[in-house]
Structure formats: C-alpha cells, structure tokens
N, C-alpha and C positions, 0 to 999 in steps of 0.2 A: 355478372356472368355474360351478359351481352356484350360487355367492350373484350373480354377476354374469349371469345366465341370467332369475336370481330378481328382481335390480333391474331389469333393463331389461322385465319385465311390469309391473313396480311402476311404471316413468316410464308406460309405454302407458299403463294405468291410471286416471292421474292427470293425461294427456295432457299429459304435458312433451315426450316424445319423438314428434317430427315429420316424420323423415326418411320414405326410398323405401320401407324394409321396412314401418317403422309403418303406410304409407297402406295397403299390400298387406295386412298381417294385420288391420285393421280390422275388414273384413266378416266375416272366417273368425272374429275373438273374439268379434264383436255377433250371430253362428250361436250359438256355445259359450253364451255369455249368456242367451240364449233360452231352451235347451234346459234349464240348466241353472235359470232363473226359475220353468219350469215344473215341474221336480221337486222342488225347495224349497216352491214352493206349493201342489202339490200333497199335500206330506209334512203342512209345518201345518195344511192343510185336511183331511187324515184326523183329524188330533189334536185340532181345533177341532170336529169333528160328533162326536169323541169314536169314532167306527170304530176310529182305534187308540185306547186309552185310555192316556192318563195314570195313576199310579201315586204315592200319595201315601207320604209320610215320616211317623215318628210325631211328627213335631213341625215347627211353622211353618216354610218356606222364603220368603226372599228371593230373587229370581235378578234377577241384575247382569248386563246384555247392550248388546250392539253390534251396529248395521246396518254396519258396515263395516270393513273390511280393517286393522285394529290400531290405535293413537293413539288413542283415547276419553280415556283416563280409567279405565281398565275398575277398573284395580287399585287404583290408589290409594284409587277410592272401595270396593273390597270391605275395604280396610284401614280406613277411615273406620265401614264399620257395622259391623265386626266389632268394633273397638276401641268404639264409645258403647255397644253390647252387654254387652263385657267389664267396663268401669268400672262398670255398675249390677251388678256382682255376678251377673248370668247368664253360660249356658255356650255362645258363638255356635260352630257346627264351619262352618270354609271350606271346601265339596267344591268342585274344582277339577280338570280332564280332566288335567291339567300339561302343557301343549307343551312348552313349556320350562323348565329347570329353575334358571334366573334368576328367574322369577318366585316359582316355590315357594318358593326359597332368600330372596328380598327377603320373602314372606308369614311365611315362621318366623321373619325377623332383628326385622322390626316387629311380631311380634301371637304375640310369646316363651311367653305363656299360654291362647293360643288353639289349639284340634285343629284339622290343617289335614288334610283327606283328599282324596289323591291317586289318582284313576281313571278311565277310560274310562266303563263306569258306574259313576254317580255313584249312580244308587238301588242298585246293591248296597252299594258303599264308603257311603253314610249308613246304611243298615239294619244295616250291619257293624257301625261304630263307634258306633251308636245303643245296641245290645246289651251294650257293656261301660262306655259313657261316659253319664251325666246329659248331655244336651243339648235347650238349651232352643229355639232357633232355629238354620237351618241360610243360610246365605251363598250362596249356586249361582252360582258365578262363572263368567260365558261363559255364562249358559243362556240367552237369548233363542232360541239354536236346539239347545237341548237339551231337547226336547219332552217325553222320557217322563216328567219328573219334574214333578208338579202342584205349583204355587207361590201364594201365595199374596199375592205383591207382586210385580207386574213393573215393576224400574230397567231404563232405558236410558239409557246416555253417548253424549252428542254431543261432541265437539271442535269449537269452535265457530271453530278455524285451517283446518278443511276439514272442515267438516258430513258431505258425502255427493259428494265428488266431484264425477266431473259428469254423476250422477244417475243412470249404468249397473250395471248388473250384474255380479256378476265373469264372467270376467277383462276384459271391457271395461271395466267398472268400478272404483269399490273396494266398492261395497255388497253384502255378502251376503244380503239378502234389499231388497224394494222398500220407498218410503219408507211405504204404507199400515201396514206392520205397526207403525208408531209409533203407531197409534190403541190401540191392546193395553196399552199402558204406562199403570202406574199413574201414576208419576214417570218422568219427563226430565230428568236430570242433564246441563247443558252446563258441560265444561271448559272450562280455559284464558279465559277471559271476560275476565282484566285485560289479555288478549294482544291482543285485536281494538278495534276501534273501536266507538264505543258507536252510529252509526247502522247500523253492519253486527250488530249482537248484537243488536239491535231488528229489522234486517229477518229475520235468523233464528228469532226469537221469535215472528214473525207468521207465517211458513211452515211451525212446527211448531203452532202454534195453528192453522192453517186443515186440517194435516193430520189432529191429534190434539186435536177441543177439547176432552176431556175428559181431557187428562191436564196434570198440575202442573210446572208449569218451576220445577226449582231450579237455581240459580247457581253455580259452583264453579272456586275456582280453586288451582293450586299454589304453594305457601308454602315458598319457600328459606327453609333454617334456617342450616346452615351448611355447610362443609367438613369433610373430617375424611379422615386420611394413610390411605393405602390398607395399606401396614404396617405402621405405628406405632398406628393408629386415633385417631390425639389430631387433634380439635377446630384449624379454623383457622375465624376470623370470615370472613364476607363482604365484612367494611371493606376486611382485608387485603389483597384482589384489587383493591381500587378503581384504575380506572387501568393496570392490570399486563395485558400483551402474554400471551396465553395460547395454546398446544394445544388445541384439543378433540377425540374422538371420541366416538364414539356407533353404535350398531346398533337402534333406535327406529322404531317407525312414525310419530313426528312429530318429528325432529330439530329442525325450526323453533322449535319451544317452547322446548328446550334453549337454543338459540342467542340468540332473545329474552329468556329471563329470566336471561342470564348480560348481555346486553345493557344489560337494566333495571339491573344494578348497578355499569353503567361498566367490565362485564370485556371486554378488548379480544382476541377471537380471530382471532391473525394464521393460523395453521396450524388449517384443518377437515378432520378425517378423519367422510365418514360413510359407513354400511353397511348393509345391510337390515338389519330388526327379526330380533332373536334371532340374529345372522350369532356363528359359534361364532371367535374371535380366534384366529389362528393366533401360532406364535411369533414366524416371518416378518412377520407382519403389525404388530405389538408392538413388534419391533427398529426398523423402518421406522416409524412414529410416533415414537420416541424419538429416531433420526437427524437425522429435518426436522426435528422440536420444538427439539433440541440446535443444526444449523445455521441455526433463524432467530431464534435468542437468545429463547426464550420461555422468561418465568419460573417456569411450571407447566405442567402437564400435567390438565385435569380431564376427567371423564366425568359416568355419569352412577349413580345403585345398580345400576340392571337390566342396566348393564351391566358393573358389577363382578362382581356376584353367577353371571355366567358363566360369567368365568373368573379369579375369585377371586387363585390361588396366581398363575396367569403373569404376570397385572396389576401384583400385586404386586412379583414380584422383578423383571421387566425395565421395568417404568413409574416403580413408586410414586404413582401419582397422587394428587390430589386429586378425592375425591366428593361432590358435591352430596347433601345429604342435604335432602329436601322431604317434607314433608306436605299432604295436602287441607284446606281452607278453603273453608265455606262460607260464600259473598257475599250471596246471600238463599233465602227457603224451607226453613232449616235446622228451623226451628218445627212445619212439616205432617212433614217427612224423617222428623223425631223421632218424631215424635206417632206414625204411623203403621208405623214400625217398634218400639215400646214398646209399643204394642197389642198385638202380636201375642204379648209375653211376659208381657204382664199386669201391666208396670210402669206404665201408662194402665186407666181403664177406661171 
C-alpha cells in the first residue's frame, strides 16, 4: 500500500496521472510546494550570508547533487570520481547520508578500495574517519542540499530523459529546490545524453546556459558492459540477448533509461515490471515476476545492480536473473571534470 501511495505522487508529480482526484489535489500540493519553496530557500539563504555557517573538512570535498526527485545520474557519477581519484594513487572517502542500502551496497561492490562513510551527518562521519584514515579528498554524495558541509566543488546531474519535470516544486513537482540554484554549480553533469535526441540535448543546453552561464556542461552517459547470473556471478555478453524476448523489472527513478538501453541492443521486453525507486521486493512480488516471465515464454529475466543490490539473496534463489552491469562514460568535458577535480589533490598544479 505504501509503495503504491508513493507511486501515485510520483505519477502526480510528473503529471501522468489526470483523473478527478488529481485535479482536486492539485491546488492543496501547489500550497504544500510553496510553503515548502520557501523553507528550503530560506534554509540555503541563511547558509549562503553565512548566518548559519558551513563547517569545513580537513581535506577537499566534492559534493555530487540533484535538483530533483531521483534518476540524475547521482551515483554513478560519484563512482566515476571516486574511482579517477583512486587509480592516481590518492585516498577519495564517499560520505553518503545512505537511504538506501542498495546503493551503499552497489558503492562497496564498485569502489572495493575506497572508504565509503555512511551517516546523517556527514561532518561528523568525515572528521571521524578523517582521524584514523589518510584521506585525501572527500566525494559528498547527495550534498546539493546538504548545506553544513563547505565544499569546494559543486557537481550537479541532470537527466537529460526528464531534466526538471515540469518545473514544480515537490510534491507538485519533482524538483527539490528551484531551477536558480543551478547558477551555484561549478560543473553540470547531464546523463543519459545518447538517450535523447540531439535537438532536445541542445535545447537543454541553452536553458541551462541561460540559467547558469557560468557553469560547465559535461556530457555523460551509461555504458552497458555486460550481464552477469545473479547466482552464479559468471559473465553473459550483451550479443547473447540480441533478439531474445525478455522480463524486466526494476524499482528506479528513471525506468525509461533502463528500458532504452536494453532497447539499443535489440533486447525485446515482452513482460515490464516496474516500482518506485528503492521499493524493498517482497517474496510475493518475486514469485509473481517469475510466474508472468515463466507463462509468456521469455528467455531471461534481467534487472538492473540497484536493484539487485536490495535484495541480493531473494533475487537470487527465486529469480536468478540476469544483471546489467554499466558504468559512466564521459561524451565530452571529461578534460575540465579532470583538471578540476586533480587540483584539488595536487595531482595538477
């Protein structure tokens, strides 16, 4: 009841859902919206005159943030700096608030040699692990509105499948703060880029340029590597799928993406299961995907990591599925991304 409570603000939102109730709760969410615009702005507006102060780390932060309600990109690319971090031989720690602990679990399986510190606050848990561990830059994943920790690069991901909705506020919205605070940002990381059309990725590029001219548009998009058995762990190519009738599910804030890049390589999903982001899979719910899957003769079952990473063990014994395993690829501005994240550890000068 609660994920399906959860999806249908999520259709509102994103104004899919049209009916009698929608029209009736419109004006009571575009109240909530308001009130809620102006305590958010209010809050970065104390932290921005410096009333409440920021609080610095003894060592550079990045912070990796989103204007809106899940699907950016947030993660992958906090897996992207952390990882170009690690291969130069420094020591990046990922503080992270953890909602969920899919994602924690996808950040340890990818970045096996990286400290990942998990808390509420994040300036305690860094000054903690600061104390016992060499760390040379710090990752602040989610900080766009994690104000108390002073940073010293601010990324923002755009999903360039649904930029900003349609332009509200939550819960009328999906943006959690207004599109001004993108002037703030050093870098603009837009995903998904091979996913959209190249005159819609150019008029997005102009409207973040007219909102923010002084920040850097890098390009980015996700990179299928391959499959690989949800119990067995062994490798299937991508070729393998070519053509082949498939299941999917997924619990994502941008399912679309999923569905497209399984598209781009001629995987044909007859059976779509999909659920809010981070929706915890029941067994029930598990059984019943592998029933439809089983009655409409589909030859696998695939997901996606974030959502294995879930729920791991159940996935495994009553699915087995097949996991897309991706990484981030930068399309362009990889050059400045660098530069300006190297600085900050002294591997530039």
């Amino acid at each position: 009841m609660r994920g399906s409570i959860r999806n249908y603000f999520r259709l509102l939102a994103e104004d899919r859902e049209r009916g009698f109730a929608a029209r009736l709760l419109g004006p009571l969410l575009s109240g909530i919206a308001w009130v809620y615009g102006v305590g958010v702005g209010t809050l970065r507006l104390l932290h921005e005159k410096k009333i409440l102060k920021r609080k610095r780390l003894p060592y550079p932060v990045v912070s990796v943030g989103n204007l809106t309600w899940g699907g950016s990109g947030k993660t992958p690319l906090v897996e992207y700096l952390a990882h170009r971090i690690s291969e130069r031989r420094r020591t990046p720690l990922v503080l992270t608030r953890g909602y969920s602990q899919d994602e924690i679990e996808q950040l340890r399986h990818h970045l096996p040699r990286v400290i990942i510190g998990v808390g509420k606050d994040r300036l305690k848990v860094g000054r903690n692990i600061g104390q016992r561990n060499r760390i040379d830059i710090a990752v602040l994943d989610d900080g766009l509105q994690h104000w108390p920790v002073e940073r010293d690069i601010e990324i923002v991901a755009v999903n360039c499948l649904n930029p900003f909705g349609n332009g509200h506020l939550l819960p009328r919205g999906i943006l959690r703060e207004p599109l001004s605070v993108l002037k703030n940002a050093a870098i603009i990381v837009l995903s998904h880029v091979n996913l959209v059309k190249i005159e819609d990725l150019k008029k997005l590029k102009e409207q973040i340029q007219r909102i923010a001219p002084n920040s850097f548009i890098v390009e980015s998009y996700l990179e299928p590597l391959f499959f690989y058995r949800a119990r067995q762990r062994s490798r299937v190519s991508l070729d393998r799928l070519h053509n082949h009738r498939v299941t999917t599910f997924s619990g994502v804030a941008s399912p679309r993406s999923f569905q497209l890049t399984l598209s781009n390589f001629q995987i044909k999903p007859i059976r779509n299961f999909e659920f809010t982001d981070h929706h915890p899979f029941s067994v029930q719910e598990l059984e019943e995907i592998k029933r439809v899957s089983d009655s409409a003769f589909a030859a696998e079952i695939i997901t996606t990591e974030k959502d294995f990473y879930r729920s791991p063990k159940a996935i495994s014994e009553i699915l087995n599925p097949l996991i897309l395993a991706t990484r981030l690829r930068i399309l362009s501005g990889e050059d400045v991304l660098t530069d300006r994240l190297f600085r900050l550890v002294g591997l530039v000068k």
